[in-house]
Rosetta silent file (secondary structure, phi, psi, omega in degrees, C-alpha in Angstrom):
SEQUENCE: XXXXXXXXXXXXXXXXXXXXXXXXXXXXXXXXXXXXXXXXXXXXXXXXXXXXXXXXXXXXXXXXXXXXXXXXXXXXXXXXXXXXXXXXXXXXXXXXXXXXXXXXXXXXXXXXXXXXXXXXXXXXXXXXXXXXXXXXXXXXXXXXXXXXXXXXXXXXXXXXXXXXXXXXXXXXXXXXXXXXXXXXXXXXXXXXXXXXXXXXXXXXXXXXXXXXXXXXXXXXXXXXXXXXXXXXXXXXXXXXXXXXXXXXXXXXXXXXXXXXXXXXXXXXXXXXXXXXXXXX
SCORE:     score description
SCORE:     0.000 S_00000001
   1 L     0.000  -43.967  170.771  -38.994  294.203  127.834 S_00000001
   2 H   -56.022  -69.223 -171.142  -38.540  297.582  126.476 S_00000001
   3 H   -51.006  -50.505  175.995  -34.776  297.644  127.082 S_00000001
   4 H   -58.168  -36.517 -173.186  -34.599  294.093  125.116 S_00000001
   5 H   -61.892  -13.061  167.985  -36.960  295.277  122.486 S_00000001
   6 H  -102.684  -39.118 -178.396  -33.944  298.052  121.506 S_00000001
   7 H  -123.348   38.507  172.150  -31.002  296.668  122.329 S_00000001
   8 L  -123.550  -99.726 -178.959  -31.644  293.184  121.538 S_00000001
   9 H   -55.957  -44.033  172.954  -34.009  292.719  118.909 S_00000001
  10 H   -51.871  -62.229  176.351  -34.001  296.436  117.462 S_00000001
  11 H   -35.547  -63.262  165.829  -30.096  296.070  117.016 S_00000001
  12 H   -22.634  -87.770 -121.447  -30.854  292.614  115.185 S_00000001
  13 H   -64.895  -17.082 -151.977  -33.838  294.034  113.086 S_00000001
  14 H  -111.190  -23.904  170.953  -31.340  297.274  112.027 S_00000001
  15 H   -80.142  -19.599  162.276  -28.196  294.800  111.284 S_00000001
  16 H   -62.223  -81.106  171.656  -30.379  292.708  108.989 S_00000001
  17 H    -6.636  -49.875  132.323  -31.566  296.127  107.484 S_00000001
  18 L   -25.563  -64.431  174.134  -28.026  296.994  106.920 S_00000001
  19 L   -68.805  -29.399 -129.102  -26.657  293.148  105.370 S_00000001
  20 L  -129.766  -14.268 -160.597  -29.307  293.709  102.814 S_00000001
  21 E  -117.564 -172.033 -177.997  -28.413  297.421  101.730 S_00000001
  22 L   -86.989  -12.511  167.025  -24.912  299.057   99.497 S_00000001
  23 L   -18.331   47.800  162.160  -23.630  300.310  102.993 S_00000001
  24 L   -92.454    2.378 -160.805  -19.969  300.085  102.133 S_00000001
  25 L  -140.283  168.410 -173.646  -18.284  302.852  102.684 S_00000001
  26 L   -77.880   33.189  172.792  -18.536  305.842  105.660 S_00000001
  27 L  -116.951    3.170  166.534  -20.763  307.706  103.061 S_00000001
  28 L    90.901  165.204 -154.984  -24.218  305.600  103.769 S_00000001
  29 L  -100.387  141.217  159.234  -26.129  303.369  101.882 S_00000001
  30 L  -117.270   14.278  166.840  -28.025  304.388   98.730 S_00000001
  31 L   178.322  173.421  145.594  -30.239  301.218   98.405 S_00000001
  32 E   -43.094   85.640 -179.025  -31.661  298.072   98.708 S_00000001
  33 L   -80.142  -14.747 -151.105  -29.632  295.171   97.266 S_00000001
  34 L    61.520 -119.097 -172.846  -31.582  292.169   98.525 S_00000001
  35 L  -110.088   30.397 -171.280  -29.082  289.204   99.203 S_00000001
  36 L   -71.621  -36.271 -166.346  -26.422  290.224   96.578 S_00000001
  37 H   -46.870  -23.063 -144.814  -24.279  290.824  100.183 S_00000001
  38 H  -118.720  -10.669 -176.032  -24.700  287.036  101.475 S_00000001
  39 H   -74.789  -62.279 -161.975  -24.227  286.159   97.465 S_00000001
  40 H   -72.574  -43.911  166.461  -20.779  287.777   97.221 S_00000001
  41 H  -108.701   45.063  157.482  -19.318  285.758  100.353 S_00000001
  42 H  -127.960  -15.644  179.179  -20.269  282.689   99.774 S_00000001
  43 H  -148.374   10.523  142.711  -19.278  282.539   95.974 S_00000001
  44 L  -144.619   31.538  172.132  -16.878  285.718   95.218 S_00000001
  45 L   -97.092  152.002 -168.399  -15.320  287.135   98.003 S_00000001
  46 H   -71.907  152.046 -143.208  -11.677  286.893   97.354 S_00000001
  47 H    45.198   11.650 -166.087   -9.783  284.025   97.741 S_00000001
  48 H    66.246    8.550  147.117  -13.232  282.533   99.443 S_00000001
  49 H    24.666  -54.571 -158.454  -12.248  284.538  102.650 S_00000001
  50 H  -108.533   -8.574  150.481  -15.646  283.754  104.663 S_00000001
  51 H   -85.287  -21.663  125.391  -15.208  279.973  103.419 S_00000001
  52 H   -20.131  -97.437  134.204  -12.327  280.225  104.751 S_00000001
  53 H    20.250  -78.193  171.315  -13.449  281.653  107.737 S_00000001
  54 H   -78.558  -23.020  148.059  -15.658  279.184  108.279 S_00000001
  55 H   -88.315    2.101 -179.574  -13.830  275.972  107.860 S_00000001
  56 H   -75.344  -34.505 -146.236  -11.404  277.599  110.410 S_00000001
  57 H   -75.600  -65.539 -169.485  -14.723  278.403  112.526 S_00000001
  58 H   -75.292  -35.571  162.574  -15.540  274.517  112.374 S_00000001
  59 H   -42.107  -53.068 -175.493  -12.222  273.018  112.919 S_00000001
  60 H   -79.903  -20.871  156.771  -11.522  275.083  116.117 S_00000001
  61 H   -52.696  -58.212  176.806  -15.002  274.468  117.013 S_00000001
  62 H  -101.247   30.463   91.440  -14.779  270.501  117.146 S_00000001
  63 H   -27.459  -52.800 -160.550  -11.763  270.522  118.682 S_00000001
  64 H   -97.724  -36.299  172.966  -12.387  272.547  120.987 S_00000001
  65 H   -58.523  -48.436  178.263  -16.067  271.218  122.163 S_00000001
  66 H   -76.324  -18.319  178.039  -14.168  267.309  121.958 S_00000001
  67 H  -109.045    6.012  147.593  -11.288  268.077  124.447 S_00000001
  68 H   -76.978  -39.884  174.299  -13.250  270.239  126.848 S_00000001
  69 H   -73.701  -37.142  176.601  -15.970  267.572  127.366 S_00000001
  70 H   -50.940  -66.922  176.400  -13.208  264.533  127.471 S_00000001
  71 H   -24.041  -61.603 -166.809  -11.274  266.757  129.744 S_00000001
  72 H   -76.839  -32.250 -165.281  -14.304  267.950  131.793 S_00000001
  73 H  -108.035  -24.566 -178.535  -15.747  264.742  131.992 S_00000001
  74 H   -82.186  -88.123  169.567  -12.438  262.430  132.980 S_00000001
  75 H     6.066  -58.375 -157.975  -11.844  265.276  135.722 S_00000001
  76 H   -74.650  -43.879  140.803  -15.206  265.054  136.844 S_00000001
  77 H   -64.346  -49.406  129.296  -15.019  261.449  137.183 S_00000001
  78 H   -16.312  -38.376  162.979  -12.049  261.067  139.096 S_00000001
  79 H   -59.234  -52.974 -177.015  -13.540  263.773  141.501 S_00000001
  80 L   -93.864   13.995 -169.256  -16.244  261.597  141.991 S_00000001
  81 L  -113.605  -41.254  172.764  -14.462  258.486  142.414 S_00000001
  82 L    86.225  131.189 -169.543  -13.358  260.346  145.163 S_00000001
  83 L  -118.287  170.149  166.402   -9.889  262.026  146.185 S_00000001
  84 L   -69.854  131.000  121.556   -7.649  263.594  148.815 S_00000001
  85 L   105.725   10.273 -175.747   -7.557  267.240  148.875 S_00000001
  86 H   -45.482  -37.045 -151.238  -11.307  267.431  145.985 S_00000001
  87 H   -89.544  -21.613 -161.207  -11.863  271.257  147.144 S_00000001
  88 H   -95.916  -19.774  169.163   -7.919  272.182  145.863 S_00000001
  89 H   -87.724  -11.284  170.063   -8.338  270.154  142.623 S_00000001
  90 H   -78.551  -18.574 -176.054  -11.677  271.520  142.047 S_00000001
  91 H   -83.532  -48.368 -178.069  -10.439  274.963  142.428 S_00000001
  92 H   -73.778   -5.265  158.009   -7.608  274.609  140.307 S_00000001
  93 H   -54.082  -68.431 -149.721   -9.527  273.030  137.722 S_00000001
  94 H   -77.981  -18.551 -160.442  -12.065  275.523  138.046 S_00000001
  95 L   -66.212  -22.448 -159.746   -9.430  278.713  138.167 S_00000001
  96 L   -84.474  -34.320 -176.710   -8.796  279.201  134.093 S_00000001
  97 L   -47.422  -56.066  172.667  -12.763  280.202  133.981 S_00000001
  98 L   -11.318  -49.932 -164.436  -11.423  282.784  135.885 S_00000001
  99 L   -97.534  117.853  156.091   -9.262  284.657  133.568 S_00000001
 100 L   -36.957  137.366 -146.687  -10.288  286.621  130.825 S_00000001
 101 H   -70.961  -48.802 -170.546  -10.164  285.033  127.174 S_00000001
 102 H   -51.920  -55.360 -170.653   -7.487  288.250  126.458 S_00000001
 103 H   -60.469  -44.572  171.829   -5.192  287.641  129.360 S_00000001
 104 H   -57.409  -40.351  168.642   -4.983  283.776  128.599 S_00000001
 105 H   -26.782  -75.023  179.417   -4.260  284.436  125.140 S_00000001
 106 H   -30.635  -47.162 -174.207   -1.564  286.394  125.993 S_00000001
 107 H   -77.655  -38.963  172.592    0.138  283.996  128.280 S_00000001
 108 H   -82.684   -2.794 -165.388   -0.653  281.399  125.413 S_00000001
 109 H   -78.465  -37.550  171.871    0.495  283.534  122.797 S_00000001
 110 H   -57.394  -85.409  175.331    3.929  282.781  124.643 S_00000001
 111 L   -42.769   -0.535 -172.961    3.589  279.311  125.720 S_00000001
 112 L  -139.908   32.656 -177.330    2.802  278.830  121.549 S_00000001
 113 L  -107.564  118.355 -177.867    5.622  280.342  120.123 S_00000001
 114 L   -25.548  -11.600 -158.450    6.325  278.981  116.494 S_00000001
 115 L   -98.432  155.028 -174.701    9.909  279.499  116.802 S_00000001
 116 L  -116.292  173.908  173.945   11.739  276.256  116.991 S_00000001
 117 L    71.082 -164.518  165.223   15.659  274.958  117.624 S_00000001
 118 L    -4.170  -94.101 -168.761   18.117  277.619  118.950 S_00000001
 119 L   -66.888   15.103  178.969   15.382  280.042  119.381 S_00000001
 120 L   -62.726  140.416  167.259   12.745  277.952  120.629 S_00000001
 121 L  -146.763 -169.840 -174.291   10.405  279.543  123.719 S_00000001
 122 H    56.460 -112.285 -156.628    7.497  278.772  125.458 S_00000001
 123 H   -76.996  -71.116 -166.546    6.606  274.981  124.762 S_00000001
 124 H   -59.725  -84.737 -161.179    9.206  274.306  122.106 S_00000001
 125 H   -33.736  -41.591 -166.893   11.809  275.594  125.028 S_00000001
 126 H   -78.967  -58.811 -177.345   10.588  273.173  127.573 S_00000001
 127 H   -39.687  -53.202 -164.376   10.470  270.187  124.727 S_00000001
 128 H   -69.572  -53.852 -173.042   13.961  271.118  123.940 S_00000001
 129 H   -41.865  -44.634  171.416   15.209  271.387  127.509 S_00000001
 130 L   -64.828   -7.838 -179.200   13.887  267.869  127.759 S_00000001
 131 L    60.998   38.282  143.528   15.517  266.223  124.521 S_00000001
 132 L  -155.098   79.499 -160.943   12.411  266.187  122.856 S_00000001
 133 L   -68.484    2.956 -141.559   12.724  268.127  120.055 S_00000001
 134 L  -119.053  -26.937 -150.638   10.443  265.667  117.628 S_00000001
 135 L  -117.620   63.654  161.045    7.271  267.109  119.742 S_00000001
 136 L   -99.232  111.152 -168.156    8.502  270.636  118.981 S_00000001
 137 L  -138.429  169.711 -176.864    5.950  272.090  116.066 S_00000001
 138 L   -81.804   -7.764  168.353    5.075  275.810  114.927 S_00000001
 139 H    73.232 -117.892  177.794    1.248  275.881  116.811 S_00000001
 140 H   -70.929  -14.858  169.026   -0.942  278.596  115.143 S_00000001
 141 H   -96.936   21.586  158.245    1.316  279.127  111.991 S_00000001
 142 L   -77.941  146.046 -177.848    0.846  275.503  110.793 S_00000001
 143 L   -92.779  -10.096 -177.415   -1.047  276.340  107.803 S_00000001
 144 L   -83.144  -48.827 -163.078   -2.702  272.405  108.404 S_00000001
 145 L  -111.830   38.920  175.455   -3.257  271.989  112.220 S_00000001
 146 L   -49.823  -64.691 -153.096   -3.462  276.257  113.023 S_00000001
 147 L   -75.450  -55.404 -176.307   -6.866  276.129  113.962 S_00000001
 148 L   -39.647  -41.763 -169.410   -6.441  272.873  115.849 S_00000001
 149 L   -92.784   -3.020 -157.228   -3.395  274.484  118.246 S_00000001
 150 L  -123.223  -18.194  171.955   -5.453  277.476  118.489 S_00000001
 151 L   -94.710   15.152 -178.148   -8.317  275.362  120.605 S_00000001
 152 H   -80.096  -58.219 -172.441   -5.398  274.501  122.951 S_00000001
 153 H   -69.136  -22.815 -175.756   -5.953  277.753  125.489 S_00000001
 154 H   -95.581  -37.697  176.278   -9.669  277.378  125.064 S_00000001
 155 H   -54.138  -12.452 -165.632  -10.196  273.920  126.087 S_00000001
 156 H  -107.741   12.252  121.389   -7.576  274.384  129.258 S_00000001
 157 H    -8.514 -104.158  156.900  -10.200  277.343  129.652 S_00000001
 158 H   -37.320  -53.475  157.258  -12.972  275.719  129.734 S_00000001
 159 L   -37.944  -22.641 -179.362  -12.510  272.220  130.849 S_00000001
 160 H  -107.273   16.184  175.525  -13.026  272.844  134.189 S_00000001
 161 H  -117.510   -9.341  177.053  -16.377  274.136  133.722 S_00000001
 162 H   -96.307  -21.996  164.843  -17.635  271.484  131.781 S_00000001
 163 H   -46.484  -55.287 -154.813  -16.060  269.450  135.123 S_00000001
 164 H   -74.703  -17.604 -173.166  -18.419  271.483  137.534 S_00000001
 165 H   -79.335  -35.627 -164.493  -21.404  270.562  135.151 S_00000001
 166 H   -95.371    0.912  158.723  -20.905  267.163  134.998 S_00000001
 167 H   -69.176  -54.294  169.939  -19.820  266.735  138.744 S_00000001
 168 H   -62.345  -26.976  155.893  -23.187  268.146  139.978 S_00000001
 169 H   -64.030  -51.155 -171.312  -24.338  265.454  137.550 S_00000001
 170 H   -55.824  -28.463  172.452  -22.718  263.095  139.114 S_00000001
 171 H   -48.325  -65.020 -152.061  -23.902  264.514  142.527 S_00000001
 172 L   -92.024   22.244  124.740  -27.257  264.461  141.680 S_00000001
 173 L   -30.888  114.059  176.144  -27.973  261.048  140.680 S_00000001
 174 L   -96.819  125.499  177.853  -29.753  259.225  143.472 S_00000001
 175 L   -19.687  -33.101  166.141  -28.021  256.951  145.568 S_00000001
 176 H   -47.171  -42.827 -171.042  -30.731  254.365  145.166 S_00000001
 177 H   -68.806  -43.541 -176.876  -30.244  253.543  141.625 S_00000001
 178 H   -63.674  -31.918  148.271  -26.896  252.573  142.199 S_00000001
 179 H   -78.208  -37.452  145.804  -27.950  250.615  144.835 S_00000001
 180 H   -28.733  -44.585  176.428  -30.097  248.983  142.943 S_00000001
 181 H   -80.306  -33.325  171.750  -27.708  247.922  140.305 S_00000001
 182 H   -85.884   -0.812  133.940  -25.353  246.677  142.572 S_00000001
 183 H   -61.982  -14.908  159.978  -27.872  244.384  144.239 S_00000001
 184 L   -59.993  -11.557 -173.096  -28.241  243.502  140.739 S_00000001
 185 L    85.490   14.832  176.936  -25.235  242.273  140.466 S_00000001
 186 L   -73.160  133.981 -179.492  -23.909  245.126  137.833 S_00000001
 187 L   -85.147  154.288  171.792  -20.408  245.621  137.644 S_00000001
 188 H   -13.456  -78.514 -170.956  -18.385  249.281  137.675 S_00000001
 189 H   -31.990  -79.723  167.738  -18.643  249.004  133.894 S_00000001
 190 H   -43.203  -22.980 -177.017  -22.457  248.436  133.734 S_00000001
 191 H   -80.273  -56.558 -177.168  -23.398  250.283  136.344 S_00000001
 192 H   -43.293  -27.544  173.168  -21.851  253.732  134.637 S_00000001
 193 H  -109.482   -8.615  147.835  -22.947  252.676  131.196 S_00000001
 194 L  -147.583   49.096 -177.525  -26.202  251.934  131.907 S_00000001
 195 L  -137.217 -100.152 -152.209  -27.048  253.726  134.944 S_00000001
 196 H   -53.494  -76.235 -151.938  -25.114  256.371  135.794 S_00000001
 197 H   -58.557  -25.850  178.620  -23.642  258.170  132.062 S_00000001
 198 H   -85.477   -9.102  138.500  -27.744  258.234  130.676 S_00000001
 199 H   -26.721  -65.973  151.531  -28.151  260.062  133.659 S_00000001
 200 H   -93.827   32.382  134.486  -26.298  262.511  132.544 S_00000001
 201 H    25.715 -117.725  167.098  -27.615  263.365  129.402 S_00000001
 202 H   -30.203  -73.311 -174.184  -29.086  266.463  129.922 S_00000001
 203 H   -57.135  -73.574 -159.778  -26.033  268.198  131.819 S_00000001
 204 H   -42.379  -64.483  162.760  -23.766  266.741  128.455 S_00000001
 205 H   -17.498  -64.701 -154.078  -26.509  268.602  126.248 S_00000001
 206 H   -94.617    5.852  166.943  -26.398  271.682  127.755 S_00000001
 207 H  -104.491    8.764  154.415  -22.306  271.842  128.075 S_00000001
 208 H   -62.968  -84.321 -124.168  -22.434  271.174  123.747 S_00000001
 209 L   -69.061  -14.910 -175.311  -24.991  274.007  123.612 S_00000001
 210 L   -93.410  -57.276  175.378  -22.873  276.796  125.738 S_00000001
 211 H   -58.323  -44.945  154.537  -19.481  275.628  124.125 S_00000001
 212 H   -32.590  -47.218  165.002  -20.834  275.718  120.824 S_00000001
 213 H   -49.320  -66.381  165.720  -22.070  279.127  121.303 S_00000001
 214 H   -21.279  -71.352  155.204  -18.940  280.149  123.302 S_00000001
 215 H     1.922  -84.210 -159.629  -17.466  278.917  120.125 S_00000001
 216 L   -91.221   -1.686  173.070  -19.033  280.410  117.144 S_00000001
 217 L  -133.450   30.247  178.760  -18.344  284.073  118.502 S_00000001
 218 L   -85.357  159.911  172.903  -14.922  283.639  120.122 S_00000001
 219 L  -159.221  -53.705 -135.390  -12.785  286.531  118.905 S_00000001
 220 H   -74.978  -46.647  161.429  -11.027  288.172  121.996 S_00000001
 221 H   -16.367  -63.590  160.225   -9.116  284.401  122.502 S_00000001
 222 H   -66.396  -50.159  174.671   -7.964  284.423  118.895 S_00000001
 223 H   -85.883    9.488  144.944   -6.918  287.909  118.519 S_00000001
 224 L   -88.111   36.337 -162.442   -4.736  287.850  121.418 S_00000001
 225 L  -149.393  -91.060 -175.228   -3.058  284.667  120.688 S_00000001
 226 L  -112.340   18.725  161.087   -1.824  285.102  116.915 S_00000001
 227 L    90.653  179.032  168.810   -3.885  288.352  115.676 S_00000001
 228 L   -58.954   87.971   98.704   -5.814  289.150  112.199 S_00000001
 229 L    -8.943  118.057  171.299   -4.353  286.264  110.516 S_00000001
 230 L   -37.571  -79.788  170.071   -5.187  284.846  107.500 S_00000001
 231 L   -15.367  -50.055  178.268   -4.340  281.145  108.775 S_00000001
 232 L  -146.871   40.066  149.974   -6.709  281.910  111.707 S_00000001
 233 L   -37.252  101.826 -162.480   -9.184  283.959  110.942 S_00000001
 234 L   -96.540 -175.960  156.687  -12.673  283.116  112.084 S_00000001
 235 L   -83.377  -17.905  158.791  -15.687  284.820  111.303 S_00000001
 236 L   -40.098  -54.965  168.883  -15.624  287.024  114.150 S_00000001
 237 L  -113.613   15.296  149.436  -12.672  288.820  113.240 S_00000001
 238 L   -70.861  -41.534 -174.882  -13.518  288.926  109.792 S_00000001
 239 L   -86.822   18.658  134.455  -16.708  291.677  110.952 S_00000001
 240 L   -99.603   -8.089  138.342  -14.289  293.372  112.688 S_00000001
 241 L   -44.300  -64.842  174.921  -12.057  293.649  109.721 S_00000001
 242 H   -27.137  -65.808 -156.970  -15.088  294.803  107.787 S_00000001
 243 H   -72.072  -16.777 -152.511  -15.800  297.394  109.995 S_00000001
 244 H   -87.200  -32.373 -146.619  -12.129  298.472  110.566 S_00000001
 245 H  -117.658    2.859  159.336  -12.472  299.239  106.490 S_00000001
 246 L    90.995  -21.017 -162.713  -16.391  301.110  106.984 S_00000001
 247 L   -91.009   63.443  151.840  -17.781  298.411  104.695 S_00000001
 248 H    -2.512  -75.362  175.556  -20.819  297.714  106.872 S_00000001
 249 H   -57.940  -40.515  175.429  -22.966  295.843  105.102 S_00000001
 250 H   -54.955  -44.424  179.720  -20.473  293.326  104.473 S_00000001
 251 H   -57.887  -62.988 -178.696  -19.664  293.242  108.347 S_00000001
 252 H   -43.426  -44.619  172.186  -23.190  293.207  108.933 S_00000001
 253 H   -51.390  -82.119 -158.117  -24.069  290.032  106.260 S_00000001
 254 H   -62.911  -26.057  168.818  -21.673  287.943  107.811 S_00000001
 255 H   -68.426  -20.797  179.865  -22.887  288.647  111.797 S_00000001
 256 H   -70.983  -58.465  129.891  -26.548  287.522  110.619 S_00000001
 257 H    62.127 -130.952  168.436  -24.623  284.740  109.622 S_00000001
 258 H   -65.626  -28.969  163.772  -22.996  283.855  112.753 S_00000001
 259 H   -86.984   -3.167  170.499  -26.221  284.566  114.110 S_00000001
 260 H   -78.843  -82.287 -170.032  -28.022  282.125  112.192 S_00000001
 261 H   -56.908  -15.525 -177.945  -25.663  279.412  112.987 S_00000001
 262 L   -85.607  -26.108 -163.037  -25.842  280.062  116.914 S_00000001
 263 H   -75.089  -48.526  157.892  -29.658  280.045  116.073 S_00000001
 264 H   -24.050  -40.956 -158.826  -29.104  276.371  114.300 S_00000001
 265 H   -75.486  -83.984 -158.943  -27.594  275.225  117.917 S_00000001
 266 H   -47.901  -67.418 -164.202  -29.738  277.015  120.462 S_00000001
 267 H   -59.383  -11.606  155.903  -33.527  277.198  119.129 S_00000001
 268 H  -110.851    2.907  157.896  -33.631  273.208  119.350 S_00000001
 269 H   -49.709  -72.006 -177.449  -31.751  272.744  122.633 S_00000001
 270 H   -18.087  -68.862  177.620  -34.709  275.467  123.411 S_00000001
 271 H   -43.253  -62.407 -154.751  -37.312  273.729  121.592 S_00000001
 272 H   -88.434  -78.144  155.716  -36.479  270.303  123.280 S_00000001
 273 H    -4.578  -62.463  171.251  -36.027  271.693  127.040 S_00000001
 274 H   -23.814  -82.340  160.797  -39.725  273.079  126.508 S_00000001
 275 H   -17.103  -73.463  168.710  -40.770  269.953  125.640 S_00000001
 276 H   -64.909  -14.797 -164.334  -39.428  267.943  128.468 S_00000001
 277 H   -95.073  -26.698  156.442  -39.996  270.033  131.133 S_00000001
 278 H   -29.975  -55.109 -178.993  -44.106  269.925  129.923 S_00000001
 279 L   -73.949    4.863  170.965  -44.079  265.939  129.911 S_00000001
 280 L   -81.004    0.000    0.000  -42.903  266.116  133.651 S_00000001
């Protein structure tokens, strides 16, 4: 309790302290501003930067949260449909968790390289080798779909971890009910949509609330894969911009933030979990 109460909460209570003061520079704060910091990036920081930021934040967010659970969830089914060989597709499914957000970059940072025609590599090379140069595009330097291409390495992340959650749903579903529906006479369709998928629920819940999280702080992912970028900047590696340039408080404003919006997520997953596990 003591260790959290310093380097949990204390950190918090001293970065709020901080968003709130003139901290901009390495010479220390000489006051109290109130909320001009949280003022200035939402309605003058330049070019809108942290509005920026922040529709980047939510694009690559819902992106990346809809093709890890489709992914994670066809995978999972199909597993559980049952296969030849389930421990070698579960591993390799399961293998990208493995790897560090930095090293995958890297490897996608390759596999995603903008240049196209003659010089095409990665992706674009393989398209072209194949005579299909139409589904050759520039990835993270589209200034439209950037963000979108940029949730490509985290969903083939991820995906296999939102597999293992909802396979152990599918595990744990008891055999009865299903016998039950099919002495009911329910078909495949019927049984899974109204047996088996409200089952899982819960497990779908709680693979939102960790990718969503996951989410709303990635930064090592993004800055190995195209760098500080304008195009695809998050808020993440905006407060490490800040801080690169000493202006603190600014850095500081915007992690309260980003901690505020993870707070948005979590505290009513939290809230609701309480809840159910009382009425049991």
């Amino acid at each position: 309790m003591i260790l959290l109460a310093i380097f949990v909460y204390g950190l918090i209570a001293w970065t709020i302290k901080v968003s709130v003061s003139d901290e901009h520079t390495a010479l220390g704060s000489k006051g109290f501003v109130g909320l001009d910091n949280y003022t200035y990036l939402f309605t003058e920081d330049i070019n809108d930067r942290f509005l920026h930021s922040l529709k980047n934040l939510l694009i690559f967010t819902v992106v990346f949260i809809a093709g890890a659970m489709l992914l994670g969830l066809l995978w999972a089914y199909l597993l559980e449909r049952g296969v030849r060989g389930e421990g070698l597709f579960r591993t390799v499914y399961l293998f990208p968790m493995a790897v560090s957000f930095i090293a995958s970059g890297v490897v996608w940072r390759w596999l995603m390289n903008p240049n196209q025609g003659e010089n095409a590599g990665g992706l674009n090379a393989v398209f072209g080798g194949l005579h299909l140069d139409f589904l050759q595009n520039p990835w993270w330097t589209d200034p439209d779909w950037g963000m979108a291409a940029m949730a490509v390495p985290a969903v083939w992340q991820l995906s296999g971890y939102v597999m293992a959650l909802f396979l152990a749903g599918f595990r744990g579903i008891p055999a009865e009910l299903r016998e039950a529906a099919a002495m009911d006479g329910a078909s495949t369709y019927r049984l899974y949509r109204n047996v088996i998928f409200p089952q899982l629920t819960p497990v779908a819940l709680s693979a939102l609330i960790i990718l969503g999280h996951m989410s709303m702080k990635m930064f090592d992912l993004i800055m190995s894969v195209s760098g500080p970028q304008w195009l695809t900047e998050v808020p993440a590696v905006y407060v490490w911009q800040a801080l690169l340039t000493s202006d603190y408080a600014k850095a500081a404003a915007i992690s309260v933030v980003l901690l505020l919006l993870v707070a948005v997520v979590i505290v009513p997953y939290l809230v609701w979990t309480q809840r159910t596990e009382k009425t049991r």
